[in-house]
SETORVO-773272 format. One line per field, with one value per residue (C-alpha): residue number from 1; residue in one letter; z, y, x. Coordinates in nm, 3 decimals, decimal comma, always signed. Layout:
# SETORVO-773272
num <- [NUM | ...]
residu <- [A | ...]
Z <- [Z | ...]
Y <- [Y | ...]
X <- [X | ...]
END
This chain:
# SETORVO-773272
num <- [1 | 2 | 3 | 4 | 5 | 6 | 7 | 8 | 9 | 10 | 11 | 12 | 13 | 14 | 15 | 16 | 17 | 18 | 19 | 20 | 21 | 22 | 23 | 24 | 25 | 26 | 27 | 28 | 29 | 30 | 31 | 32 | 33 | 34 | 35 | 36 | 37 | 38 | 39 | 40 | 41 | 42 | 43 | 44 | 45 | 46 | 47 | 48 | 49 | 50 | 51 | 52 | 53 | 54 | 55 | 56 | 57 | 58 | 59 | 60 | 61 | 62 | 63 | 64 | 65 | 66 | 67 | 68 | 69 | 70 | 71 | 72 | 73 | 74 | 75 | 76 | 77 | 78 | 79 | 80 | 81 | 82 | 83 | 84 | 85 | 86 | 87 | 88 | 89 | 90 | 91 | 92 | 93 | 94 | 95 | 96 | 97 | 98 | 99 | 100 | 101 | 102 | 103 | 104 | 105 | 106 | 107 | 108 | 109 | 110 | 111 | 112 | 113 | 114 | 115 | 116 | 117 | 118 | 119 | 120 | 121 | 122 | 123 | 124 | 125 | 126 | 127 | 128 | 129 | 130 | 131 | 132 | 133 | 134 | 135 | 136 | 137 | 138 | 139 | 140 | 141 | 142 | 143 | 144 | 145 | 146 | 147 | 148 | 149 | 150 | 151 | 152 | 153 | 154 | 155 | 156 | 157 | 158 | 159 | 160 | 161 | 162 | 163 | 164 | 165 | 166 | 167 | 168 | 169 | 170 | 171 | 172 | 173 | 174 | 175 | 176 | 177 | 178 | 179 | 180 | 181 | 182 | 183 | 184 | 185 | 186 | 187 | 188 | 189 | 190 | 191 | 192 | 193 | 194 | 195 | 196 | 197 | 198 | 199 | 200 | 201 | 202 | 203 | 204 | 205 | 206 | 207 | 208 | 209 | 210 | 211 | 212 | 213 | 214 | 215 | 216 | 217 | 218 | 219 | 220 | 221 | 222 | 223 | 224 | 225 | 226 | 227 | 228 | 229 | 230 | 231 | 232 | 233 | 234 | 235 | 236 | 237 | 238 | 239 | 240 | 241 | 242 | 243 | 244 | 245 | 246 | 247 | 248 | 249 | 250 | 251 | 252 | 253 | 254 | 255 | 256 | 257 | 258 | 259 | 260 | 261 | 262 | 263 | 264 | 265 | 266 | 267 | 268 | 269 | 270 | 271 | 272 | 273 | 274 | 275 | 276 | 277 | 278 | 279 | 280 | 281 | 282 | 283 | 284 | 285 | 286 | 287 | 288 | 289 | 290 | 291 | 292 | 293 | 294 | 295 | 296 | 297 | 298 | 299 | 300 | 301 | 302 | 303 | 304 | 305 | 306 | 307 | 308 | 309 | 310 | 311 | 312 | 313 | 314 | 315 | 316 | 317 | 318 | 319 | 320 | 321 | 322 | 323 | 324 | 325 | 326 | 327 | 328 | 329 | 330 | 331 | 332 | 333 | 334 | 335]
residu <- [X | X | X | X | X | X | X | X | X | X | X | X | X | X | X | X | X | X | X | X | X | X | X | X | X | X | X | X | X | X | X | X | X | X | X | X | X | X | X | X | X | X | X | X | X | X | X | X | X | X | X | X | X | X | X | X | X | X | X | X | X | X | X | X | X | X | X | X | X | X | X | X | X | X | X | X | X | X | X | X | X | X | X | X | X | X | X | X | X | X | X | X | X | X | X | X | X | X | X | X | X | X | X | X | X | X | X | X | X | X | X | X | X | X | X | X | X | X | X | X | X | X | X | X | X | X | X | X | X | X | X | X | X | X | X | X | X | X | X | X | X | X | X | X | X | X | X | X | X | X | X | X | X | X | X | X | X | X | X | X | X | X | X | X | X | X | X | X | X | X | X | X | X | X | X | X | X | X | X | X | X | X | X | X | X | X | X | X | X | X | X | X | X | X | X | X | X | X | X | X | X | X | X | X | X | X | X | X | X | X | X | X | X | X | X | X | X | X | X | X | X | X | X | X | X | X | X | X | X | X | X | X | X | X | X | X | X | X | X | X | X | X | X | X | X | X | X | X | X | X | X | X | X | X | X | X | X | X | X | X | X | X | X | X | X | X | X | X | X | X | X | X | X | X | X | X | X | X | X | X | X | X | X | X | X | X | X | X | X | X | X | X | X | X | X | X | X | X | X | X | X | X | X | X | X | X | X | X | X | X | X | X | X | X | X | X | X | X | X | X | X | X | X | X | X | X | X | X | X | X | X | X | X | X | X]
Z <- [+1,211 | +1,515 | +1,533 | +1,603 | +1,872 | +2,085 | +2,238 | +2,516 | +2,455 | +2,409 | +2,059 | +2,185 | +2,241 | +2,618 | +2,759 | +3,010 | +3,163 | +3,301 | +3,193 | +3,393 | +3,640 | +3,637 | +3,490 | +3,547 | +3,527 | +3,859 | +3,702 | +3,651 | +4,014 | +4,006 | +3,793 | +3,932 | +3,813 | +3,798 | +3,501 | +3,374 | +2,982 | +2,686 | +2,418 | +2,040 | +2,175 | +2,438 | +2,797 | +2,984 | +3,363 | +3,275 | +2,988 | +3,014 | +2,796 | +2,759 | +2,463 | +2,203 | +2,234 | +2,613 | +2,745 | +2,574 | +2,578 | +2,959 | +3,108 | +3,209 | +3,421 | +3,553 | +3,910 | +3,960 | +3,974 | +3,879 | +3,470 | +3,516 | +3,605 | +3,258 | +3,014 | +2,763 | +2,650 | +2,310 | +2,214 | +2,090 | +1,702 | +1,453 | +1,137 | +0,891 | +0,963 | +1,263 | +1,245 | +1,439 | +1,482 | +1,391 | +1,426 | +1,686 | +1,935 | +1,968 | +2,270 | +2,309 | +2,623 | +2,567 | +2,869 | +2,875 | +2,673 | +2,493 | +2,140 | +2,042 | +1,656 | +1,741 | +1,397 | +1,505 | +1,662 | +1,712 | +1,676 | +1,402 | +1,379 | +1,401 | +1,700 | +1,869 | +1,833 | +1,982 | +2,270 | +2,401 | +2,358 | +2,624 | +2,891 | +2,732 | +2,761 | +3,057 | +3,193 | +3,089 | +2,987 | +2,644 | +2,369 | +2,092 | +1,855 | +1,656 | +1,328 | +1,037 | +0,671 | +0,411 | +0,176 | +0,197 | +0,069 | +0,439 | +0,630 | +0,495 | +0,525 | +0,898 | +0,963 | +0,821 | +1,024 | +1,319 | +1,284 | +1,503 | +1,721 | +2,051 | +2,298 | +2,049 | +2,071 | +1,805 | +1,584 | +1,614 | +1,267 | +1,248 | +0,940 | +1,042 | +0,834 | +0,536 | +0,200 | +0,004 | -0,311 | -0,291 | -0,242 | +0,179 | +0,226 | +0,557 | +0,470 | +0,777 | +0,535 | +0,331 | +0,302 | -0,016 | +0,182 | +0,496 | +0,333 | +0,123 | +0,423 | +0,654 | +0,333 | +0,270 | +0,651 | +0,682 | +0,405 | +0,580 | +0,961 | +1,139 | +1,446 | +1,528 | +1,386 | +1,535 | +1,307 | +1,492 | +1,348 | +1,270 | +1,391 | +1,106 | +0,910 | +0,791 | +0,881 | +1,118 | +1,075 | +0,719 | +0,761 | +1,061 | +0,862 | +0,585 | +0,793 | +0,927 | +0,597 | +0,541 | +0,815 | +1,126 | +1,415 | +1,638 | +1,594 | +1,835 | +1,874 | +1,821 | +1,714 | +1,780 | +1,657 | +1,427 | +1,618 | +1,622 | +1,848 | +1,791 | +1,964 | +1,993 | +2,108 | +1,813 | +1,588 | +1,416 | +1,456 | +1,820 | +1,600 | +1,273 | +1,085 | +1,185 | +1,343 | +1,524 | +1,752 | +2,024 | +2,281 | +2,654 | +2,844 | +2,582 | +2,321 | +2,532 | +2,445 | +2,044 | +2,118 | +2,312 | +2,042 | +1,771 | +2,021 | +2,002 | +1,618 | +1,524 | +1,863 | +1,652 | +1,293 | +1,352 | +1,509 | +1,641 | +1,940 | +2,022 | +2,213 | +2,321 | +2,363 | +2,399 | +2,717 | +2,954 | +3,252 | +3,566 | +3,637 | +3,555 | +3,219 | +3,171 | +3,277 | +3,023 | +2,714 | +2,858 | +2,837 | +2,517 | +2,420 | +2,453 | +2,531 | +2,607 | +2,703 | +2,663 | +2,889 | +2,701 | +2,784 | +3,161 | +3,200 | +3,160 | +3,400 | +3,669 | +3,635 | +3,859 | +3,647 | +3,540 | +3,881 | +3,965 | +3,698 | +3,768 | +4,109 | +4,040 | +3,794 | +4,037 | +4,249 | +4,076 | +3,944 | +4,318 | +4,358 | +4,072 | +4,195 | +3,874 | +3,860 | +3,585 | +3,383 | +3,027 | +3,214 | +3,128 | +2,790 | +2,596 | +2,864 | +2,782 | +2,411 | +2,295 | +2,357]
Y <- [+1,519 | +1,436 | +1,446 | +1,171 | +1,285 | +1,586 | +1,857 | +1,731 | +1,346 | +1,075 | +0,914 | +0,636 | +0,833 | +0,897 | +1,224 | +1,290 | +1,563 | +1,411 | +1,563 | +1,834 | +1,799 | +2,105 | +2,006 | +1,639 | +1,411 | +1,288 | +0,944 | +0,985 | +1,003 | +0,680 | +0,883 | +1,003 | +1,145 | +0,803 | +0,685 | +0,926 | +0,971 | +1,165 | +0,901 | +0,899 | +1,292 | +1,075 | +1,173 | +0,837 | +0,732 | +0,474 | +0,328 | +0,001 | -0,106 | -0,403 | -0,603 | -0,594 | -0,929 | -1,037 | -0,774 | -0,791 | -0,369 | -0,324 | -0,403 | -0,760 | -0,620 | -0,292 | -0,510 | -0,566 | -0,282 | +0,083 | +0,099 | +0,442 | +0,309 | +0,172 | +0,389 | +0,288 | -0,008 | -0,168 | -0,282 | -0,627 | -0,633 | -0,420 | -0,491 | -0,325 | -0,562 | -0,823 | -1,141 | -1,462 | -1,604 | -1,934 | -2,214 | -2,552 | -2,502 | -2,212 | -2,186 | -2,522 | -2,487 | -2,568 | -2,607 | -2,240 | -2,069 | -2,052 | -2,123 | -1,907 | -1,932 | -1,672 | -1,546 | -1,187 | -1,244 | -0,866 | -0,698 | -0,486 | -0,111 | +0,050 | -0,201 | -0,086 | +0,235 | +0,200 | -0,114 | -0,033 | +0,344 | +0,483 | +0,249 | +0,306 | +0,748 | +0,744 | +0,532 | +0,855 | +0,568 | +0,660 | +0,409 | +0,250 | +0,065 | -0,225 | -0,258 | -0,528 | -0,588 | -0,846 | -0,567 | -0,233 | -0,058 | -0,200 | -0,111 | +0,257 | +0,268 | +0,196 | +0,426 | +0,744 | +0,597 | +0,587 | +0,963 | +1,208 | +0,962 | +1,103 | +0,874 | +0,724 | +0,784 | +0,591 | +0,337 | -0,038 | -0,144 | -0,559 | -0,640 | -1,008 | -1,078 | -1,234 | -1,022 | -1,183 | -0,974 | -1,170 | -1,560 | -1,502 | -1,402 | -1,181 | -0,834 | -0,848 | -1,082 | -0,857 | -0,486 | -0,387 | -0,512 | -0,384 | -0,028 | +0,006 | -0,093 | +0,199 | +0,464 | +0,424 | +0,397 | +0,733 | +0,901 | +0,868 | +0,972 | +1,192 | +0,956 | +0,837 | +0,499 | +0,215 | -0,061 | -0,404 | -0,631 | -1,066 | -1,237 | -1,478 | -1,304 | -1,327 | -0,991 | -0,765 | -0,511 | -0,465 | -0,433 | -0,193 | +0,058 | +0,004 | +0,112 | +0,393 | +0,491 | +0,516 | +0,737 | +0,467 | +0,693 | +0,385 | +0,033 | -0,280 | -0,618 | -0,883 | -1,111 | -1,395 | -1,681 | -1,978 | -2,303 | -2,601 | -2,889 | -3,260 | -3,448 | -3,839 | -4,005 | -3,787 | -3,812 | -3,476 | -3,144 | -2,955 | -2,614 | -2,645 | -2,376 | -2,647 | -2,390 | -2,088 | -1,780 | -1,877 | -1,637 | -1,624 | -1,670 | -1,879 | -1,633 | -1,403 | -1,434 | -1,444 | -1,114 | -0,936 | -0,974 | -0,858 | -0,549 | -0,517 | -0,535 | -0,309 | -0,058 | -0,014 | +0,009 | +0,275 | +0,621 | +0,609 | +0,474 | +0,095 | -0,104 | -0,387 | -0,751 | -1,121 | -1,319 | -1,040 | -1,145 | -1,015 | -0,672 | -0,850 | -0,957 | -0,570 | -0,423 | -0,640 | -0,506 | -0,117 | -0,180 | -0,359 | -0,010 | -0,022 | +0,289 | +0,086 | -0,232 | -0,466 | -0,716 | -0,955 | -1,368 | -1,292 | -1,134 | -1,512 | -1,657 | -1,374 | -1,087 | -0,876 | -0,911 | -0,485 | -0,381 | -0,613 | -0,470 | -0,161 | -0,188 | -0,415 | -0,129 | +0,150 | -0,043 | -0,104 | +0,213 | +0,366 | +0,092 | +0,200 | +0,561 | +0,633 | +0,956 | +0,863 | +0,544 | +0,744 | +0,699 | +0,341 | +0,300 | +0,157 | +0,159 | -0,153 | -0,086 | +0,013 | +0,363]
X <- [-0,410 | -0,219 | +0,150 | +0,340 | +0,519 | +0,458 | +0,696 | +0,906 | +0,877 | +1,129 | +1,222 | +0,993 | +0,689 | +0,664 | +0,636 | +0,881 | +0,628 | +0,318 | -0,022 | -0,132 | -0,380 | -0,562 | -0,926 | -0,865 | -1,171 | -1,221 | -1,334 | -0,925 | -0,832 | -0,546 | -0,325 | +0,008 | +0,351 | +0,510 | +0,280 | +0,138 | +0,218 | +0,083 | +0,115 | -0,007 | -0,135 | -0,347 | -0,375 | -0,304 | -0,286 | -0,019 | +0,122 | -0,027 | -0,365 | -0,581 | -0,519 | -0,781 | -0,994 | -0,883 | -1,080 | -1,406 | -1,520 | -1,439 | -1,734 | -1,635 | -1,379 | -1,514 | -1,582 | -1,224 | -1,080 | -1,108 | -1,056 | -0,890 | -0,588 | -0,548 | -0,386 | -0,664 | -0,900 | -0,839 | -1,153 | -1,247 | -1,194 | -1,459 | -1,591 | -1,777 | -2,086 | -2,182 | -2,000 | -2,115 | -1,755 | -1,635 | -1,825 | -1,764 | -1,453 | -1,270 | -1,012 | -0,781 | -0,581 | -0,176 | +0,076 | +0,157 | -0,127 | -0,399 | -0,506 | -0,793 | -1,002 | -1,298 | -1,340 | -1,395 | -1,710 | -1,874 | -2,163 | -2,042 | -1,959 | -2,297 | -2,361 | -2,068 | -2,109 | -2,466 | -2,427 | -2,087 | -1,998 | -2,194 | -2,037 | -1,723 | -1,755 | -1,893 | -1,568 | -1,336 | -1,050 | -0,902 | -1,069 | -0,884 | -1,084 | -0,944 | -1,079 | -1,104 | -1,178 | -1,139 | -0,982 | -0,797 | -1,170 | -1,338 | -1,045 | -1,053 | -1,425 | -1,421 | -1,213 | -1,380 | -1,736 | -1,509 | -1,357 | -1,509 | -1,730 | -1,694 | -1,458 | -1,304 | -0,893 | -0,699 | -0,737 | -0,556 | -0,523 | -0,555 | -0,327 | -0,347 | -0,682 | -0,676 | -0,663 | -0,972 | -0,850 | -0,519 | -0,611 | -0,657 | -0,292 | -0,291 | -0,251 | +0,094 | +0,273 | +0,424 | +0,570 | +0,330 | +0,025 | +0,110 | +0,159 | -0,163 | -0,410 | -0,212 | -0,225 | -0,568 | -0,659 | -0,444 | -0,608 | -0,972 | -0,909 | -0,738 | -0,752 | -0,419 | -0,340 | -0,158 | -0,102 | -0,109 | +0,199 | +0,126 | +0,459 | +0,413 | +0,650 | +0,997 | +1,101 | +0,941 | +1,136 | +1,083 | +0,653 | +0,743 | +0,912 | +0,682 | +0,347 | +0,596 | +0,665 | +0,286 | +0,138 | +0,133 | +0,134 | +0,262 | +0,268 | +0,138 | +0,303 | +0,312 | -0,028 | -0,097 | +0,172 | +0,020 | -0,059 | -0,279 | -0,380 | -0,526 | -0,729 | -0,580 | -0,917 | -1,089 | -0,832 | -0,840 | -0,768 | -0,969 | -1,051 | -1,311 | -1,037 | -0,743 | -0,524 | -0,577 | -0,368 | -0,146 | -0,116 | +0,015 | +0,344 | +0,477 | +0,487 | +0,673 | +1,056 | +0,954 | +0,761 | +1,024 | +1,283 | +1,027 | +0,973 | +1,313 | +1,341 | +1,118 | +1,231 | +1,544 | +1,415 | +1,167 | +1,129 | +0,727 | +0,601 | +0,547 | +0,262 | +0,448 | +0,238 | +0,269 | +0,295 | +0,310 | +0,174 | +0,378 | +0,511 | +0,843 | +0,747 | +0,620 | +0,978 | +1,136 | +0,960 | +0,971 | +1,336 | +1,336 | +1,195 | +0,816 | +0,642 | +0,327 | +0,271 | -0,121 | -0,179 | -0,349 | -0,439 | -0,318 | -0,654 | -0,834 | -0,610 | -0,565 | -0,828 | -0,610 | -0,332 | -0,357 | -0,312 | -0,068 | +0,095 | +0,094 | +0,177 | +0,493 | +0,657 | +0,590 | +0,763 | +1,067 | +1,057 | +1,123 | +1,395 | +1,572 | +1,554 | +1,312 | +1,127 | +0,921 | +0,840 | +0,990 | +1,365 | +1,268 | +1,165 | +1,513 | +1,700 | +1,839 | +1,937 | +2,280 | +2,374]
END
């Protein structure tokens, strides 16, 4: 079992001493001592990850640029078994995002494992696999099939899927919920586990400290938000399932001030998402106190958007006179 937070780091999770480089994979070679972080126990280049389901399994973007630079992929979402995905349109374009119904489209664990691991090792990126169920049973049994497998990192625990046991109420939407999918995740891996927060709540807080309380060894937000669209000519709703996930820049200012909820209610490390899609946007939830950040439906719209990214915060780390991107992380909170 990993510990949440190794020797030397900061309350938020980031080493202040980057990772060694003795023994360094050369498939690592864009790390360097502005970035670098040792984060859930995970050597990382930077603190910066795909979000899981904007980045397919890495693949897709592996002609851009080098993937190393990436402190690790978050895989599209897992299930137990394949899932087609929801049926008729699924993406409606709004004026400053997206609205996405996939319905977890993937070729299931054992099809994972088998199609998209190998590319995925050989890429020497830390892998974080985001898994799925219907109840707490599927959640827990992906998990223990996912302990051990070689490349595999962490877990990213979806909570925003519907609780079949409990009339399709998402397992995020309340404290009790929240809490028995993380215990009986944590009692079937030793993988660290980052539970992935729905903003569809009432209180963030509250479901932070209750997947704390549990085991979480971090936690990622936010989710997609709840929104729809309608076609006037058609008269009815654009997606089959009525409404869908809203994600890009206009999600950003309701998930900075959940980042910065939950930054102050708990004491483990948090993957901040939502909207983030300039290095400016990035610096903003490092100082809400992030210790990660996903870059998420920027990737559709600007496939260079990671090294951007990256570039942009090493840049304003030097202006700020910055030896390391840790001195960051909070920086903005009350003292």
């Amino acid at each position: 079992m990993s510990s949440k937070q190794s020797a030397g780091s900061t309350q938020q999770g980031i080493s202040q001493q980057p990772p060694a480089a003795s023994g360094q994979d050369k498939r690592q070679a864009t790390s360097d001592n502005l970035l670098s972080t040792n984060l859930f126990g995970i050597k990382m280049n930077s603190p910066l990850m795909s979000a899981s389901g904007t980045y397919g399994y890495g693949k897709e973007f592996a002609n851009f640029y080098n993937l190393s630079m990436l402190g690790a992929i978050v895989v599209k979402g897992i299930t137990m078994k394949p899932r087609a995905g929801n049926s008729g349109q699924r993406l409606v374009e709004t004026p400053a995002g997206l609205i996405n119904s996939i319905g977890l489209e993937n070729p299931g664990v054992e099809g994972f494992l088998v199609q998209e691991m190998p590319f995925l090792r050989e890429s020497g990126v830390p892998v974080i696999v985001n898994i799925s169920g219907n109840t707490p049973e599927e959640y827990a049994a992906l998990a223990e099939r996912l302990d051990g497998e070689a490349g595999i990192h962490a877990l990213e625990v979806n909570i925003s899927c519907p609780n079949v046991k409990q009339g399709g109420m998402a397992f995020g939407a309340s404290c009790d919920m929240a809490a028995a999918v993380t215990a009986d995740v944590r009692k079937r891996t030793r993988l660290p586990i980052i539970v992935k927060l729905s903003p569809n709540v009432t209180d963030i807080a509250s479901i932070a400290r209750a997947v704390e309380a549990e085991g979480a060894d971090g936690i990622s937000l936010i989710n997609t938000l709840l929104g729809m669209g309608i076609d006037i000519r058609n008269k009815k709703p654009y997606l089959d399932n009525t409404f869908g996930g809203l994600s890009g820049p206009a999600v950003k200012p309701v998930a900075l001030r959940m980042v910065w909820q939950v930054a102050g209610a708990v004491n483990i490390p948090i993957v901040g998402m939502g909207g983030i899609s300039t290095w400016q946007d990035a610096v903003e939830f490092y100082l809400a106190g992030a210790s990660a950040i996903a870059i998420g439906t920027a990737n559709f719209f600007n496939p260079l958007a990671v090294p951007e990214i990256i570039e942009g915060v090493k840049a304003y780390l030097h202006s700020e006179g910055m030896q390391h991107i840790g001195e960051l992380v909070g920086a903005a909170r009350p003292k």
